[in-house]
FITORRO-884379 format. One line per 2 residues: number of its first residue (from 1); for each residue x, y, z of C-alpha. Coordinates in steps of 0.001 Angstrom, whole numbers. Layout:
REM residues N
NUM = X:Y:Z; ... $
END
This chain:
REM residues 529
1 = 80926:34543:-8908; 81290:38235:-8965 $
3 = 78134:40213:-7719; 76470:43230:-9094 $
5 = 74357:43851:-6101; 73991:42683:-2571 $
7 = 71477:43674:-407; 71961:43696:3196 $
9 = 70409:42861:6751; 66832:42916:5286 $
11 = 63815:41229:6464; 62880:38691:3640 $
13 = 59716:38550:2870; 59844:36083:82 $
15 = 56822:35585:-1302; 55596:32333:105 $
17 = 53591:33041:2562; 56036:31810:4837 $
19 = 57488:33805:7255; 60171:36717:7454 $
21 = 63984:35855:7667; 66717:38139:8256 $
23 = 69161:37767:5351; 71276:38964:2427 $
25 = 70528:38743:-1269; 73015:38510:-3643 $
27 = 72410:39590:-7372; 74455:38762:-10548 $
29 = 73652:39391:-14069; 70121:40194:-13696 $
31 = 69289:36829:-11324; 69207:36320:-7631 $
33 = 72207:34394:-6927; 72263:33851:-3067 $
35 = 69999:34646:-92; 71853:33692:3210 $
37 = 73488:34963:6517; 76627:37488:6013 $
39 = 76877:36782:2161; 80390:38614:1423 $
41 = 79891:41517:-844; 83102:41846:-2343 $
43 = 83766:43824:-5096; 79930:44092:-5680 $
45 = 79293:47862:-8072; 76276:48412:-5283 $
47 = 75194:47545:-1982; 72428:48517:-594 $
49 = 71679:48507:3589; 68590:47211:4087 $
51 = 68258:47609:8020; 64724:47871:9888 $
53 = 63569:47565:6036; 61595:44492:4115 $
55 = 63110:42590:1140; 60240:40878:-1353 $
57 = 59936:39928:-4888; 59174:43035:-7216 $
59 = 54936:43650:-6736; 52885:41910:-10402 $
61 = 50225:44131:-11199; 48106:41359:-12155 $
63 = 44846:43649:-13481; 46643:46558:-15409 $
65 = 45575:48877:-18391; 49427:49938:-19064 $
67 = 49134:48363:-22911; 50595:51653:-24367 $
69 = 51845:53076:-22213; 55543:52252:-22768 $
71 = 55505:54356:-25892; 55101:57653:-23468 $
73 = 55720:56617:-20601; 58625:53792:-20657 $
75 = 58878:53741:-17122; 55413:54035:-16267 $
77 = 56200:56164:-13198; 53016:55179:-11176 $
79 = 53944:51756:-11072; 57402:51673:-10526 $
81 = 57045:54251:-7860; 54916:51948:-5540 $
83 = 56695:49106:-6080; 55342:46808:-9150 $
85 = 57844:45784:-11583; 55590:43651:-13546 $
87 = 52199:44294:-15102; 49517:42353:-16847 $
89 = 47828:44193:-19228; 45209:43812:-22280 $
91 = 42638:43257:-19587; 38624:43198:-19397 $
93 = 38481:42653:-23199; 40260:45869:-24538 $
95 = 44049:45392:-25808; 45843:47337:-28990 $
97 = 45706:44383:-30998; 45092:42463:-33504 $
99 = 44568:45319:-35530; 42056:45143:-39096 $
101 = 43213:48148:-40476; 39736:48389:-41640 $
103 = 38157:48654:-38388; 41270:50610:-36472 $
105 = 39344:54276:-35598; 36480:51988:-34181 $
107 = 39491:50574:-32318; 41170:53176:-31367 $
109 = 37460:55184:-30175; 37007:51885:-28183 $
111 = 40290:52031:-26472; 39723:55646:-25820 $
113 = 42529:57290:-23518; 44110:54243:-23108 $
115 = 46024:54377:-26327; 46838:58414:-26192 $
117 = 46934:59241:-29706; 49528:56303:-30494 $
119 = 49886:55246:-34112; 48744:51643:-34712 $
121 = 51395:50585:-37687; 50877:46997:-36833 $
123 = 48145:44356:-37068; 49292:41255:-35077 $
125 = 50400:40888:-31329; 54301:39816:-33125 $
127 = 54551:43262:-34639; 53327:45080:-31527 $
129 = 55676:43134:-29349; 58704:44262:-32293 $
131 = 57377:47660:-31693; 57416:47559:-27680 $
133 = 60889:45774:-28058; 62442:48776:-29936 $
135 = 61838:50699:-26314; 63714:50776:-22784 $
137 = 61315:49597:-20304; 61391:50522:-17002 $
139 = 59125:47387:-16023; 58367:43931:-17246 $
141 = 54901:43355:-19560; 53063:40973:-19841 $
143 = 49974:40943:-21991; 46135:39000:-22488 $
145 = 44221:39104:-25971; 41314:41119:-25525 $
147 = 38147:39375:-26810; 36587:43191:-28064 $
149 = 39598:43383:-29915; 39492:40429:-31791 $
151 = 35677:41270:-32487; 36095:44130:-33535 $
153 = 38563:43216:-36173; 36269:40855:-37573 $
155 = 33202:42540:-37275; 33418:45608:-35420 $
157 = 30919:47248:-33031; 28078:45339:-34370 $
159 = 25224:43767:-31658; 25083:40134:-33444 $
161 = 26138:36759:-32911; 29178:35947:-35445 $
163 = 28710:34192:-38646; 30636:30770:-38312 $
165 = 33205:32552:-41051; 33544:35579:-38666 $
167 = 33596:33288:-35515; 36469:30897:-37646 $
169 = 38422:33865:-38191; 38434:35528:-34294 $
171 = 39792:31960:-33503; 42511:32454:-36155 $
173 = 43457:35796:-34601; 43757:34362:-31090 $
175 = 45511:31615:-32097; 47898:33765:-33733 $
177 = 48373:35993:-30755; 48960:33131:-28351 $
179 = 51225:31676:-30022; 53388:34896:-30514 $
181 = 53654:34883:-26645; 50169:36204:-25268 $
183 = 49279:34673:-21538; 45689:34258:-22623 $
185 = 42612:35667:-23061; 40011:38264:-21637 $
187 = 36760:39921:-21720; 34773:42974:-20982 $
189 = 31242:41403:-20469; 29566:44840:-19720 $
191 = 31500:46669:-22358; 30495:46960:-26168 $
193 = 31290:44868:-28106; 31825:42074:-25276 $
195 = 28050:42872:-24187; 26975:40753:-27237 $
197 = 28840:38062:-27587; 26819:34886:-26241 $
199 = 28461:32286:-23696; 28693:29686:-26258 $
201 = 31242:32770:-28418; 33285:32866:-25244 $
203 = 33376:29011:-24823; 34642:28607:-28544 $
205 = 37183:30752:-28291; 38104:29385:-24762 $
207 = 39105:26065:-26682; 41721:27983:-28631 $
209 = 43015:29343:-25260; 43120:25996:-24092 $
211 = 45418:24569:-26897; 47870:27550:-26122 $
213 = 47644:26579:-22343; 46718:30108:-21316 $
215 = 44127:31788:-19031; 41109:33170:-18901 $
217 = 40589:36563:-17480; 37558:37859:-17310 $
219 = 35267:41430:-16427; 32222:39356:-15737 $
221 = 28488:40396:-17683; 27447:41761:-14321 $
223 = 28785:42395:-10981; 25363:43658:-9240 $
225 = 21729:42467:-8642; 23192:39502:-11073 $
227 = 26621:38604:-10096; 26040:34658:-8877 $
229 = 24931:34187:-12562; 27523:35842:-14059 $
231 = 30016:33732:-12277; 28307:30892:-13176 $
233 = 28533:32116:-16620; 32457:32318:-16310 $
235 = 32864:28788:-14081; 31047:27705:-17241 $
237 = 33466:28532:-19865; 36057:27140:-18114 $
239 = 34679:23885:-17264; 33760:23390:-21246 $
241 = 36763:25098:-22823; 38825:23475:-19897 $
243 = 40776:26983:-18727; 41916:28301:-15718 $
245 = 39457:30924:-14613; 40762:34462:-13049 $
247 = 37814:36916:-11866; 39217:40370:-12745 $
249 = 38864:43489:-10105; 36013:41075:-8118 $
251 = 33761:43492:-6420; 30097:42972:-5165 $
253 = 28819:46496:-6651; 25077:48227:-5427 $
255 = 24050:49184:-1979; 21279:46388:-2167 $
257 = 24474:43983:-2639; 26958:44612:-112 $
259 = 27727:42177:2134; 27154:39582:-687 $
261 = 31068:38713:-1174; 31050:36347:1675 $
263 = 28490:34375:-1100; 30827:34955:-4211 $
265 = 33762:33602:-1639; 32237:30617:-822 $
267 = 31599:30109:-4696; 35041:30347:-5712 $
269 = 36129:27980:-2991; 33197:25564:-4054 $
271 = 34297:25805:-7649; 37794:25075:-6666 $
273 = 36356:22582:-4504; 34517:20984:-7550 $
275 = 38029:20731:-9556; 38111:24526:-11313 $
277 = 40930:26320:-11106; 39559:29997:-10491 $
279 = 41281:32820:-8804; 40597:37035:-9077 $
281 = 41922:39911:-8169; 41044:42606:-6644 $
283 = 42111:46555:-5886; 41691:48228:-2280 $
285 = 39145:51108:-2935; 35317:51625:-2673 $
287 = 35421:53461:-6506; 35332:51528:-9352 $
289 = 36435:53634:-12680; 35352:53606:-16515 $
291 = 34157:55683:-19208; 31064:58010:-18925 $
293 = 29184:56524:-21032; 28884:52875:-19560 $
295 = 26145:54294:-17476; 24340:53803:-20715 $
297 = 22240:50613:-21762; 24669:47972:-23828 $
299 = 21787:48428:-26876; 22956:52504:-26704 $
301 = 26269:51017:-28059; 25188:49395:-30916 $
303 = 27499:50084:-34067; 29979:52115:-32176 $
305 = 30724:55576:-30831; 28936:57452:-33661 $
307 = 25541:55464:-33567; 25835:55997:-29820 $
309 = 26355:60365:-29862; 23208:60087:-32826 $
311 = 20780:58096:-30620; 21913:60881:-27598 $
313 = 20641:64039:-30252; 17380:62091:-30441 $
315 = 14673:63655:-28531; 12736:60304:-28773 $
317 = 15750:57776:-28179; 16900:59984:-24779 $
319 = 12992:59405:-23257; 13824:55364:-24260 $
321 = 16938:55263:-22526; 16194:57039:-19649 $
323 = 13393:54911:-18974; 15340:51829:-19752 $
325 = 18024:53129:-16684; 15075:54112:-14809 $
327 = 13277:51118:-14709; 15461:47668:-16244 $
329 = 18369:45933:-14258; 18400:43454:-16208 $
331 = 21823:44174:-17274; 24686:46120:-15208 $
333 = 22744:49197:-14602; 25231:51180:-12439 $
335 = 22481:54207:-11499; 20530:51703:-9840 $
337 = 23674:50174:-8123; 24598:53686:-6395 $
339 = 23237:56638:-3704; 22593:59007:-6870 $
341 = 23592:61195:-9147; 26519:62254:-5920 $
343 = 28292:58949:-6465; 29374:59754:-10095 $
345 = 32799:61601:-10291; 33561:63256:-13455 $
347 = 37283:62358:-14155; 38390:63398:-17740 $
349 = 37157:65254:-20142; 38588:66029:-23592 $
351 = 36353:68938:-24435; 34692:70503:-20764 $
353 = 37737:70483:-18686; 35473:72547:-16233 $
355 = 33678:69449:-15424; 36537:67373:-14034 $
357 = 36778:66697:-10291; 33151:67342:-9744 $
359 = 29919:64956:-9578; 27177:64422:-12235 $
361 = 25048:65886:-9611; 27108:68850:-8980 $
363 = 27343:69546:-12522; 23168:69213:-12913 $
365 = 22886:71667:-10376; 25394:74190:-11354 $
367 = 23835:73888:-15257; 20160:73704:-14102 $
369 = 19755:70949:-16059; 18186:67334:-14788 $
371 = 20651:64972:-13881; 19664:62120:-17031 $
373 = 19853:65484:-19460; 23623:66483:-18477 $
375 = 24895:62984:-18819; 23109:62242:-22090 $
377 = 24261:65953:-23048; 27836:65414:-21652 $
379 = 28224:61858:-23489; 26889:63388:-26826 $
381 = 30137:65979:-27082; 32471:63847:-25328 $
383 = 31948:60157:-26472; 33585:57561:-25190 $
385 = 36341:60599:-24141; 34441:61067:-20716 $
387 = 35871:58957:-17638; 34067:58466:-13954 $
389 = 34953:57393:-10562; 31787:55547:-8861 $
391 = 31364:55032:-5852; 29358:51673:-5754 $
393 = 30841:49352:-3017; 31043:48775:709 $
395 = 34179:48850:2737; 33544:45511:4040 $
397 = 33196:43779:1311; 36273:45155:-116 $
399 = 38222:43553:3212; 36578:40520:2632 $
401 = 38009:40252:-703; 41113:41738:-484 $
403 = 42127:39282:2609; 40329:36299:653 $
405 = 43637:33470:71; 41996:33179:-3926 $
407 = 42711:36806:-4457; 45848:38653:-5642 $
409 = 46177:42178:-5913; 45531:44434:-8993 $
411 = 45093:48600:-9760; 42720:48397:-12326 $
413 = 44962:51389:-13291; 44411:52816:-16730 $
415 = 47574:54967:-18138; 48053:58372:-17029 $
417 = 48300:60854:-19662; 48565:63949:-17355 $
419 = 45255:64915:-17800; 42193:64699:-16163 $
421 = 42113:62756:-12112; 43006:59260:-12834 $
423 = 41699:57155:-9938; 44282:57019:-6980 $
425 = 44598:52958:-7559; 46681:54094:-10667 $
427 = 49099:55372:-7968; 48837:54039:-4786 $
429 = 47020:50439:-4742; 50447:48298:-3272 $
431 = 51328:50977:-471; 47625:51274:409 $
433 = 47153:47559:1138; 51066:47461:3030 $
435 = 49776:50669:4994; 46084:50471:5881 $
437 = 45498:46714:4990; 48242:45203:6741 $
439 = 49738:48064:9493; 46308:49363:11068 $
441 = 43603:47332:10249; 45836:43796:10540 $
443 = 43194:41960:7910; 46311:40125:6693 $
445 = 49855:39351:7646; 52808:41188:5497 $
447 = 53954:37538:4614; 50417:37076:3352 $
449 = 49985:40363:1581; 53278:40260:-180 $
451 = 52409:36779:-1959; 49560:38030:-2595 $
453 = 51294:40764:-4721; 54190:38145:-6318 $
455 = 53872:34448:-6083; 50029:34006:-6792 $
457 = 50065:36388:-9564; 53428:34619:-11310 $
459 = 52246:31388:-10393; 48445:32385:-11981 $
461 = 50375:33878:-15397; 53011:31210:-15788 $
463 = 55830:33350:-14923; 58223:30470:-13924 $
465 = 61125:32627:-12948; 59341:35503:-10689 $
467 = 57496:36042:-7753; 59716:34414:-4965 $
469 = 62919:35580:-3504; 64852:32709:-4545 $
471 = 67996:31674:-5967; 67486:31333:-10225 $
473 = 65048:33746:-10017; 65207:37029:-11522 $
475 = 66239:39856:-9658; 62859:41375:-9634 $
477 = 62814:43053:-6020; 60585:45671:-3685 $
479 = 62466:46922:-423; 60050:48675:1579 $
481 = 59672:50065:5473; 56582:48070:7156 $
483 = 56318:51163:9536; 55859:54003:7088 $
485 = 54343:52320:3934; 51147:53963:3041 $
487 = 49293:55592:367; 48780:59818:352 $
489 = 46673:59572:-2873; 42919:60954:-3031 $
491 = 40271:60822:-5786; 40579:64742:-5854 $
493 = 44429:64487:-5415; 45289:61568:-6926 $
495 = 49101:61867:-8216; 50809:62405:-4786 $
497 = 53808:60423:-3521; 53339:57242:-1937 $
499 = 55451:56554:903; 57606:53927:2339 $
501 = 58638:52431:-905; 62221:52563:-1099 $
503 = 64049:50791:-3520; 63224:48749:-6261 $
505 = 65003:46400:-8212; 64434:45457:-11981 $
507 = 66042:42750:-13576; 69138:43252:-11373 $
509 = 68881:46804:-11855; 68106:49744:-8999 $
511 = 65361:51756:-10956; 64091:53450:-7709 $
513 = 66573:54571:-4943; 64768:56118:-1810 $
515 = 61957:56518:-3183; 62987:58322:-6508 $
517 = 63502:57117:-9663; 67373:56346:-11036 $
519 = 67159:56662:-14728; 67675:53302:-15688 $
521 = 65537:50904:-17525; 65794:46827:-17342 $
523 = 62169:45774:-17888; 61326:43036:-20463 $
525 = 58483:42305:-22829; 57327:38581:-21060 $
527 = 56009:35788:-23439; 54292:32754:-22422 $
529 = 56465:29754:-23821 $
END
């Protein structure tokens, strides 16, 4: 067989667990065709010296927010760049389909930034896949149905339990987009609409997931004062829809919390224990990320972005909400989870670009304004068009997770428009675990870090032909240096280079060579079978 690529002296790290090996991997026609000692490169078009460097499956983004981002961004730079070569997107209840052309601006308002002005000119997962296919991807995607979605084609932002017509007909549409090729199914349990669905809601349309064989991915109702019940909440939908369970970006958020993920560990290894399959993921920073306005109370979100800037203008509703942050955690009250006003980073803004980069508190102060009276003032102009960066977790909590065997790695990463400070996960999650996870603080092996980033997500997703250095695979591959991996990007700088990732290789293809991109595009839309 004539090869298209062989890659030399490497250590292989193949995604196991097991080991490094030094070896050669040969690559034809998009597969891996050999890994062994002195494997003859012939007449191979490239070859690539991999000395002092490490060889591993290409890094699955297994908790992405990429879903349009091929129609700006076909090689979605931040990815590639540091390494991933897959991504699983239409997480924590929010994907760009199904569409109900009916209900498409609540949609779109919903998905925010995440869709950057794209045209929706399809209604069903099929014709969004048609559209994506008509594109050169630089990396593979893989996509979940998100539960708001699916809501909100059926009955839009409203607080209310479905009708069993409407709840008949969000089964229909996730039928439909599982068996088109979706990977399963997730939620946003904080986020309007997902906020008021009930557990039985998720558990009936858990059954449908079931039938496709498909997962269930969820951003749990709370992650705080509340987060042992809120797991129980998602062990319970997958013991009686009979899913797989995957925690998405598992944190233990709130300064009265921390230390509380050696309890959420034990109870995934106790569910597992008890015959659930349950996994999560997890990113390596202290910052969680979402829109401005989710400091709000779910009930502030009732019937969509409009109701929500009218209650703001009300003299009368801002005293109600204030004292409803001030006083309830009943729900996942983020100010009540944080230092103060300091932890809450202004991101992106479409209208006050002066705002971005510093806190709410900063922003009070410079205004002369109380801190409750600049966000609800801020929220009322911007919407749901105003990001943060909060600060809400401890350090060792994140090691304890990140290190945990259950838990694969994820950026959480919404797309990058250019505008705004998107948070440095977006950019640097894989070379920051490599560099500070792995080189200095030695929380984990590089054997055990790298399947953490390719086996365990393919094997979570059903991706049957990725994640392991192995021959019949595809040629999906990462070749990084151990000793100068790391991560240069900062909340307030968040777009700098990474370092140490140089070369990877997508479906056969060199797409990044020292560290730069090539030009070339091999990625593939992925469809559960």
């Amino acid at each position: 067989m004539s090869l298209n690529l062989v890659i030399k002296n490497g250590k292989v790290v193949d995604g196991s667990g097991n080991p490094w090996f030094e070896a050669d991997v040969g690559i034809a026609d998009g597969k891996i065709v050999q890994v062994g000692q002195n494997i003859d490169a012939g007449c191979a078009a490239n070859v690539i010296d991999a000395s002092g460097l490490m060889v591993s499956p290409g890094f699955i983004d297994m908790h992405g927010h990429d879903d349009c981002v091929p129609f700006y961004d076909p090689f979605n730079k931040p990815k590639l760049l540091q390494g991933v070569t897959t991504v699983v997107s239409g997480n924590c209840g929010t994907s760009p389909f199904p569409v109900n052309f009916a209900t498409t601006n609540i949609l779109k308002r919903y998905l925010s930034t995440l869709v950057n002005k794209v045209e929706f000119d399809w209604n069903t997962f099929g014709q969004f896949i048609q559209r994506l296919s008509s594109i050169a991807l630089g990396i593979n995607f893989a996509y979940l149905v998100g539960h708001g979605s699916i809501r909100i084609a059926v009955m839009g932002m409203e607080n209310r339990e479905p009708a069993p017509a409407e709840l008949e007909k969000m089964k229909d549409l996730l039928a439909q987009c599982l068996a088109e090729g979706a990977y399963g199914f997730s939620t946003g349990l904080i986020y309007p609409p997902g906020v008021f669905a009930t557990t039985r809601e998720i558990i009936e349309l858990g059954k449908v997931v079931a039938e496709y064989s498909g997962i269930y991915v969820t951003h749990m109702r709370d992650e705080g004062d509340r987060i042992l019940e809120a797991m129980d909440e998602a062990f319970r939908v997958g013991k009686e829809a009979g899913i797989p369970v995957h925690i998405s970006h598992h944190k233990v958020a709130g300064i009265r919390n921390w230390g509380r993920s050696a309890e959420t560990l034990r109870k995934i290894e106790q569910a597992r224990e008890d015959g659930l399959d349950v996994t999560a993921d997890a990113y390596p920073y202290t910052a969680g990320s979402s829109f401005l306005a989710a400091l709000l109370p779910p009930w502030v979100h009732d019937g969509g972005e409009e109701k929500l800037i009218e209650r703001l203008k009300s003299k009368e509703q801002r005293v109600e909400i204030r004292q409803f942050i001030e006083e309830r955690t009943d729900w996942q009250n983020f100010m009540k989870q944080v230092k103060g006003w300091d932890s809450v980073l202004i991101t992106h803004t479409a209208k006050n670009k002066e705002l971005e980069g510093k806190t709410l508190l900063e922003v009070a102060e410079e205004l002369g304004k109380d801190p409750f009276e600049t966000l609800f003032d801020i929220v009322a102009e911007e919407g749901y068009q105003a990001f943060m960066v909060i600060f809400m977790m401890d350090e060792q909590d994140v090691e304890r997770i990140i290190s945990h065997p259950y838990v694969c790695i994820g950026t959480d990463g919404t797309s990058d428009t250019g505008a705004g400070l998107p948070h440095p996960r977006e950019y640097a999650t894989f070379p920051r675990v490599l560099g500070t996870y792995v080189r200095e603080r030695r929380l984990m092996t590089v054997e055990e870090a790298v399947r953490k980033m390719t086996s365990l997500p393919a094997q979570r997703c059903g991706f049957s032909s990725k994640g392991l250095l192995r021959e019949g695979f595809d040629a999906d591959i990462t070749i990084f240096n151990p000793v100068t991996v790391a991560a240069d990007a900062t909340y307030q700088n968040p777009r700098t280079g990474v370092k140490g990732i140089e070369y990877v290789i997508v479906g056969g293809t060199v797409a990044v060579s020292q560290g730069k991109l090539t030009g070339t595009k091999a990625g593939k839309v992925l469809l559960r079978r």
